[in-house]
VEXBA-312731 format. One record per residue (C-alpha): y, x, z; residue in three letters. Coordinates in steps of 0.25 Angstrom, whole numbers, plus 5000, padded with zeros to 4 digits. Example, Ala and Ser with C-alpha at 12.3 -4.5 7.8 and 13.67 -1.06 7.14 Angstrom:
2
R     Y     X     Z  rest
R  4982  5049  5031   ala
R  4996  5055  5029   ser
***
This chain:
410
R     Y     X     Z  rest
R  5279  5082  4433   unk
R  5263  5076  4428   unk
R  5256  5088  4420   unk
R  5254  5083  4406   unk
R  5240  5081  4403   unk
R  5233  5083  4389   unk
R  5231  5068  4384   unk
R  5239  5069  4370   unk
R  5231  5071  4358   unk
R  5232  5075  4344   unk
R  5221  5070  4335   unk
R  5220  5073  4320   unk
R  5209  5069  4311   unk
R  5207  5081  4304   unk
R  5208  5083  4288   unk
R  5211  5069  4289   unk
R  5212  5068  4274   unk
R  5201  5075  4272   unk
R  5191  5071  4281   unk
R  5194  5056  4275   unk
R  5191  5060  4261   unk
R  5177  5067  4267   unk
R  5174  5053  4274   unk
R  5176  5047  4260   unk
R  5168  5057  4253   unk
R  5160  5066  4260   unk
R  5159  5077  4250   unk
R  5171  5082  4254   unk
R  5166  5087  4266   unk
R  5165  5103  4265   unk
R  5173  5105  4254   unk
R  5189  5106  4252   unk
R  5197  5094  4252   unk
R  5211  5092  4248   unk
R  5218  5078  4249   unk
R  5231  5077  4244   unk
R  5230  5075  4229   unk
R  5221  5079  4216   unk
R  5218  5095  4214   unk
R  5230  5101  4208   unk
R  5239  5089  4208   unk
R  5252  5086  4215   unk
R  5252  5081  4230   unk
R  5250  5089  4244   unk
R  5238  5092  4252   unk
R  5237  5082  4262   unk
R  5223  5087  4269   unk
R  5214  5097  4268   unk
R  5200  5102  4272   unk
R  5198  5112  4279   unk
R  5191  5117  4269   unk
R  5203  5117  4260   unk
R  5212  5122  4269   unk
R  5203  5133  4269   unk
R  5210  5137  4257   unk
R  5223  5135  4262   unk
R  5226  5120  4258   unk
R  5237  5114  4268   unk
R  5241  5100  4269   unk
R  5254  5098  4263   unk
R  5250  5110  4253   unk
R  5252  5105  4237   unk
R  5239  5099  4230   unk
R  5242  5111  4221   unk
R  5241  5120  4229   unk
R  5230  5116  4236   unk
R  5224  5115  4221   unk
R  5225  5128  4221   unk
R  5220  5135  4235   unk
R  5208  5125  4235   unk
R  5206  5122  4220   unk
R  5190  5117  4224   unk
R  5195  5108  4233   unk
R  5193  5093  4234   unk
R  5207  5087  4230   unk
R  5208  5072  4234   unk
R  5222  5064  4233   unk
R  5215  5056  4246   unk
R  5211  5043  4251   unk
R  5225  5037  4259   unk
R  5219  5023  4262   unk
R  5207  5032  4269   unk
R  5216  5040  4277   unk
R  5224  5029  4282   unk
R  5210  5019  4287   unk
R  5204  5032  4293   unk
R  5217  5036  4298   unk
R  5217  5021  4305   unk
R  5202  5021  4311   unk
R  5204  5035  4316   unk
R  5217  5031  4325   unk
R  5209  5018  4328   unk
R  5198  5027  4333   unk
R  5208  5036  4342   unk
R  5215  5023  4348   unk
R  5201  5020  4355   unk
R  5202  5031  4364   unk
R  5218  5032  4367   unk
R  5229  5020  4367   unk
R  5240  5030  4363   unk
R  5238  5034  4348   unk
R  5249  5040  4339   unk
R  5246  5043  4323   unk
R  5255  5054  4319   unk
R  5249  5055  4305   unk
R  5236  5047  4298   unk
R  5227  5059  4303   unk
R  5234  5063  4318   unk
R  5234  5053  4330   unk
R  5242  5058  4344   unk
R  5233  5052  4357   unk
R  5237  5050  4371   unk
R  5226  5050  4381   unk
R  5234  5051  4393   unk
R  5228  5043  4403   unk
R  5215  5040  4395   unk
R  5209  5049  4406   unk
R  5203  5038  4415   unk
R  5197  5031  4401   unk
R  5189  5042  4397   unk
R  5185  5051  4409   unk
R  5169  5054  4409   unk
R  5164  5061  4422   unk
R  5161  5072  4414   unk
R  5175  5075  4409   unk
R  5181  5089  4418   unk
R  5195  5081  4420   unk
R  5204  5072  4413   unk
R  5207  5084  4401   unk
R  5193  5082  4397   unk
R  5192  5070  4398   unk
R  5201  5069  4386   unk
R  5197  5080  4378   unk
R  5183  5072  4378   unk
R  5191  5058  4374   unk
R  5197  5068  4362   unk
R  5185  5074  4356   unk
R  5178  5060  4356   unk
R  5190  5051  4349   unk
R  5189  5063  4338   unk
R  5175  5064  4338   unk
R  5175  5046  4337   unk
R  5187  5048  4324   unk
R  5175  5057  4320   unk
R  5161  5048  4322   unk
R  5168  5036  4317   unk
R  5177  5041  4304   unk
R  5171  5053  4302   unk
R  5185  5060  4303   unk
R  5187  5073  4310   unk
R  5200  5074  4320   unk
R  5204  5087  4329   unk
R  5212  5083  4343   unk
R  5220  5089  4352   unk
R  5225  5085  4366   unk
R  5237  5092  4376   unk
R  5248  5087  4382   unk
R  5257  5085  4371   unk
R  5259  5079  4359   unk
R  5262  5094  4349   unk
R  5251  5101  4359   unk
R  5240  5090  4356   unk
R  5245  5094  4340   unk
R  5242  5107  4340   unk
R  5228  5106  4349   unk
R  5224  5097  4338   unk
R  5226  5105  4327   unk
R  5219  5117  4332   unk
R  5209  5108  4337   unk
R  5205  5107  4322   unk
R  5195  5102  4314   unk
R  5188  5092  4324   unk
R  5192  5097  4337   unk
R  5201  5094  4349   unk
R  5208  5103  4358   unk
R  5214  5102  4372   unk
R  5226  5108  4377   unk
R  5224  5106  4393   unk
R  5238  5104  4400   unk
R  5244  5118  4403   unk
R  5237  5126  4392   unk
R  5248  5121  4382   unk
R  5256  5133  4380   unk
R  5244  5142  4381   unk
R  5238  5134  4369   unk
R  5250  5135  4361   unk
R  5255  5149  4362   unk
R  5246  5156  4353   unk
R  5247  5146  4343   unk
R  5255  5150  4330   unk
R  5270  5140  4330   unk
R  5265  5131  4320   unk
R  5253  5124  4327   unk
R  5265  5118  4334   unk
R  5269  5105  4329   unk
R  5284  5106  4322   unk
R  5281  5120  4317   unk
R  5280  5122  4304   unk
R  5279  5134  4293   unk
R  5295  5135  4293   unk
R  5296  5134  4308   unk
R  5285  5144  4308   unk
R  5290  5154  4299   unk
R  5303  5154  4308   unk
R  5297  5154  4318   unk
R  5290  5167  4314   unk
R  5302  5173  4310   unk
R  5308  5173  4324   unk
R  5295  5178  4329   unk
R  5289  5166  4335   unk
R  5273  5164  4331   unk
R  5265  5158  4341   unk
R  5269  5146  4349   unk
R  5271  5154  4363   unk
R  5282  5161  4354   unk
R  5289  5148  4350   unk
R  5287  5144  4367   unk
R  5294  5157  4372   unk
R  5305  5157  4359   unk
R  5318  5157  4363   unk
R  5327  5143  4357   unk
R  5337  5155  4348   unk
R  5323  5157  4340   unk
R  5317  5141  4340   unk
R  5328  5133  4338   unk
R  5333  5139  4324   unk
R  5318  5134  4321   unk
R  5316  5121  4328   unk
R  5329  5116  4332   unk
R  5331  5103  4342   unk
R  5316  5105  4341   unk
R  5315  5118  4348   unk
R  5312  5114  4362   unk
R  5300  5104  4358   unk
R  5294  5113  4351   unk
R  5295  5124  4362   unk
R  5288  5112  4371   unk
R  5278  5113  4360   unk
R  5275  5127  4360   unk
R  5275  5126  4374   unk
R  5264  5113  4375   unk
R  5273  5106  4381   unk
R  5277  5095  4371   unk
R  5279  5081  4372   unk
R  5267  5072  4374   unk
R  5274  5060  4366   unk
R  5265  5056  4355   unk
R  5276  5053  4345   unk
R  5277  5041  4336   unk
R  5265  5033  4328   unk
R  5265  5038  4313   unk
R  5255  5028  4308   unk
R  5245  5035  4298   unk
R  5242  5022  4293   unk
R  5253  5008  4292   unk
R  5248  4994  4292   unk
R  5249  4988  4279   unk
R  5261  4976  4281   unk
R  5268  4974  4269   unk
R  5280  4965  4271   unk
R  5278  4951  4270   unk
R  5263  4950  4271   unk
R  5259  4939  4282   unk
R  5245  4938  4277   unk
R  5234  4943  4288   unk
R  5240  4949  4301   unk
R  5245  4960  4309   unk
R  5237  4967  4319   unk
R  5237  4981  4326   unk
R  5228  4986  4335   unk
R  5223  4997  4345   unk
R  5211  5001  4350   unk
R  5209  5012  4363   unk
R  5200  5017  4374   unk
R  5205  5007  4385   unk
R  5219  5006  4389   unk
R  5226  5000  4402   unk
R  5235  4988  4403   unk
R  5247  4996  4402   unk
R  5244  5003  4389   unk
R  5238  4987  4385   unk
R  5253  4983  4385   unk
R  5257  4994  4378   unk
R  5247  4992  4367   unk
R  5250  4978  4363   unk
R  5264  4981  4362   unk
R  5263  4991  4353   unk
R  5253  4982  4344   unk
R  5263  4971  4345   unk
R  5273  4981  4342   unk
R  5265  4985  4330   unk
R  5261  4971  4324   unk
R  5276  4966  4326   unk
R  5282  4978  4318   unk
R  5270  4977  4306   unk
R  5275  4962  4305   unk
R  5290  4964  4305   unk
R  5286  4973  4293   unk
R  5278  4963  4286   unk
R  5290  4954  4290   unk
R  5281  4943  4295   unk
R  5279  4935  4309   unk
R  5267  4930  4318   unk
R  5262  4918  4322   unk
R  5251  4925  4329   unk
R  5247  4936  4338   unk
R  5232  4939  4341   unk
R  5228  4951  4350   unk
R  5216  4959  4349   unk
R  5210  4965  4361   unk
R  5196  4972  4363   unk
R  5188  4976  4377   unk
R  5182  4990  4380   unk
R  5171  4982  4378   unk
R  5174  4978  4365   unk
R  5178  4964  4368   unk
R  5188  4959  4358   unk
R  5197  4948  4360   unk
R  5207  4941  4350   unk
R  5219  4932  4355   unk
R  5228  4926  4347   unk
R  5240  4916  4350   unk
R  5250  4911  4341   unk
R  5265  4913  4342   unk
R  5279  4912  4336   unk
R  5280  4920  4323   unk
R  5285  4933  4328   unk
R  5284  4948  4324   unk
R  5291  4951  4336   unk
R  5286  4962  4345   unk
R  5288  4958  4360   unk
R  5283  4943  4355   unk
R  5271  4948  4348   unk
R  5268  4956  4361   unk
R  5271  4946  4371   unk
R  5261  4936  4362   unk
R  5251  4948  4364   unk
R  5251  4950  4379   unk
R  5249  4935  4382   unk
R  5236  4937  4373   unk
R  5231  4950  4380   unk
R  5234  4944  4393   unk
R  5224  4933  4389   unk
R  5215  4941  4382   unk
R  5213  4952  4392   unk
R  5203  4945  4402   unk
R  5194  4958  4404   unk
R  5197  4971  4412   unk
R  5189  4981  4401   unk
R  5198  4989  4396   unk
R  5205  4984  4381   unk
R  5201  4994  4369   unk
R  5208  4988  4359   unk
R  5222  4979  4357   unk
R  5225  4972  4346   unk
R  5238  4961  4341   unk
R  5237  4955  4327   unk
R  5249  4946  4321   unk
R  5243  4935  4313   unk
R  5249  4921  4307   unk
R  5260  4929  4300   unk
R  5272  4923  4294   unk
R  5285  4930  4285   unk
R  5299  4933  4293   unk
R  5310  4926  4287   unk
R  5321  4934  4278   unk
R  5326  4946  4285   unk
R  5340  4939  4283   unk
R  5336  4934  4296   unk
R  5336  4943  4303   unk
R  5349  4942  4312   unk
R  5343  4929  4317   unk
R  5330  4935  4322   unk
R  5329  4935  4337   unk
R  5331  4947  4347   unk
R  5315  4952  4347   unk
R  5314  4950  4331   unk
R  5329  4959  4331   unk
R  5322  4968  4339   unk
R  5309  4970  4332   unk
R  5317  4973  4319   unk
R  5326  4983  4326   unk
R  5312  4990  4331   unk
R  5308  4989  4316   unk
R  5319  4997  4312   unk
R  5320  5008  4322   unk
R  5304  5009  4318   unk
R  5306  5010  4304   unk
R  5315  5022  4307   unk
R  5311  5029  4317   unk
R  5294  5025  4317   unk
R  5287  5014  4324   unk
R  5287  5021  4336   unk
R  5303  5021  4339   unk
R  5302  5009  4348   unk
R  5292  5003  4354   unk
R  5293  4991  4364   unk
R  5293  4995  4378   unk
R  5277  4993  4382   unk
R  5274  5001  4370   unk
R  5281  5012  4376   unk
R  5278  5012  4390   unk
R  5263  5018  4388   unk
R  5271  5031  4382   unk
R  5280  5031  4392   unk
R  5270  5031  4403   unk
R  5264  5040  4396   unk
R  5275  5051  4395   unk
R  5278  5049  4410   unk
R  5264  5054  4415   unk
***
């Protein structure tokens, strides 16, 4: 069996909320800061600074009551729009430097550097570990420089690990559980830095004795499962630092605006990295065919024209486009792609960004017609479905999914 390495990281921008508003006026720096509604009006609290939270404001806690424990602070209802286009360049900035990004919320990105070793190794770095550890601090410290956001990271060897590194790497640090200290890292901890764990799990988990997290380890099933249920054995693994290293699916902090019927303009998504292999080039088209596809079934439109966007580690960009039967067909669109990447990419550099666009776009007939559609439009529809009710990430096309699963066999 490989020993798993630490290459999964959690990465939070701290405050987000907060640290937004202080971009847009910066004499909210120092002093404490609410978003969440007016001062003594209705709504909950959702930042604070730390300055506020010094007082004992809490995300989730009523306006009121915030009102009340910090009656000098700042209240601000927010700035939404803000937080969604900071929220965009920040994941825009962490895509340079790994080609597998999952948001989980508008201000908290998961990252897999596994294998991102060979990219990034300096002569200086002790071993592989540190290597990545240097990669961290400098993707937070770019988020930094470049938005003037904060973000603390942390890195293990799992998903709920890299978690709870993160948030006691907090404000503006990064931690690093190396592979084998898991359990020794966790154990002192109190049971709610554990993902999953909340105040009613951790009163009743008090109750029956059970404080830290090498107490919910040892604990027998009699004591855990009247808490956790089904759940008991994952989150032993958890307290233990042995969880899953699977990344779970996209949340998007932000949607692309597509309101139905519009075939004004195009469609395009895009994504920028470090350097990438041919492998994980495959993989990335399809998922950005995938993507421009699904955003087109929603407008309920077609395209006549596919264009591919691809730019060199040198910076070199390239545009191709070509023509083709009105489609918003996935496996179409993407086999429409490859013949254009395979034209485009006459250089051995390695690609830093991928891009496909829909252009010349035209309206779907009646859905009446639907049982006439042919076997990939019947397909893509089914996919729509199943996404709509279980997220985007509930199927994928096959060379989506054979990065992950590459992935989870090393």
């Amino acid at each position: 069996m490989t020993t798993r390495r630490a290459r999964l990281c959690c990465l939070d921008l701290d405050t987000f909320f907060v640290s937004v508003e202080r971009l847009l006026d910066p004499g909210l720096h120092g002093v404490a800061v609410v978003v969440g509604g007016h001062k003594g009006g209705r709504g909950v609290v959702t930042s604070a600074s730390y300055e506020a939270r010094a007082f004992g404001v809490r995300s989730g806690m009523s306006i009121r009551d915030a009102s009340a424990l910090a009656p000098d602070a700042v209240f601000l209802p927010g700035h939404h729009e803000q937080y969604t286009s900071y929220s965009r360049r920040a994941r825009e900035i962490v895509e340079r430097f790994s080609p597998t990004v999952v948001a989980a919320s508008i201000d908290e990105q998961y990252v897999d550097f596994h294998g991102c070793e060979s990219l990034y190794r300096k002569a200086e770095d002790a071993d592989d570990d540190a290597t990545i550890l240097r990669v961290v601090r400098t993707m937070t410290k770019t988020i930094d420089d470049e938005l003037g956001l904060p973000a603390s990271a942390g890195i293990a060897t799992s998903k709920s690990l890299a978690k709870v590194a993160c948030t006691l790497a907090k404000p503006r640090g990064v931690r690093f559980v190396r592979p084998g200290e898991e359990e020794a890292f966790l154990a002192p901890l109190p049971v709610r830095k554990l993902p999953g764990i909340g105040p009613v799990s951790e009163a009743k988990l008090a109750r029956a004795g059970i404080v830290t997290l090498a107490d919910l380890a040892r604990a027998p099933d009699a004591l855990l499962r009247p808490v956790f249920g089904a759940y008991t054995a994952g989150i032993r693994r958890d307290a233990r630092g042995l969880g899953g290293a699977d990344l779970g699916r996209e949340r998007p902090a932000f949607r692309e605006h597509d309101p139905r019927g519009l075939s004004l303009g195009s469609i395009s998504n895009e994504r920028t990295f470090a350097e990438t292999s041919a492998s994980d080039t495959a993989s990335i088209l399809c998922g950005l065919c995938e993507r421009v596809c699904a955003r087109a079934r929603s407008r309920g439109v077609r395209a006549g024209c596919v264009t591919l966007r691809l730019r060199y580690s040198d910076f070199e960009t390239i545009t191709r486009s070509r023509s083709i039967a009105p489609t918003n067909v996935d496996v179409e669109v993407h086999c429409a792609v490859l013949a254009l990447y395979r034209r485009a990419r006459t250089r051995r550099l390695p690609v830093r960004l991928l891009g496909v666009a829909l252009s010349k776009l035209s309206l779907e007939g009646p859905q009446l017609q639907l049982p006439a559609m042919d076997g990939g439009a019947r397909r893509a529809r089914t996919i729509d479905a199943v996404r709509e009710k279980y997220g985007y990430d509930a199927l994928h096309l096959a060379t989506t999914t054979e990065r992950s699963k590459r992935r989870s066999a090393s």
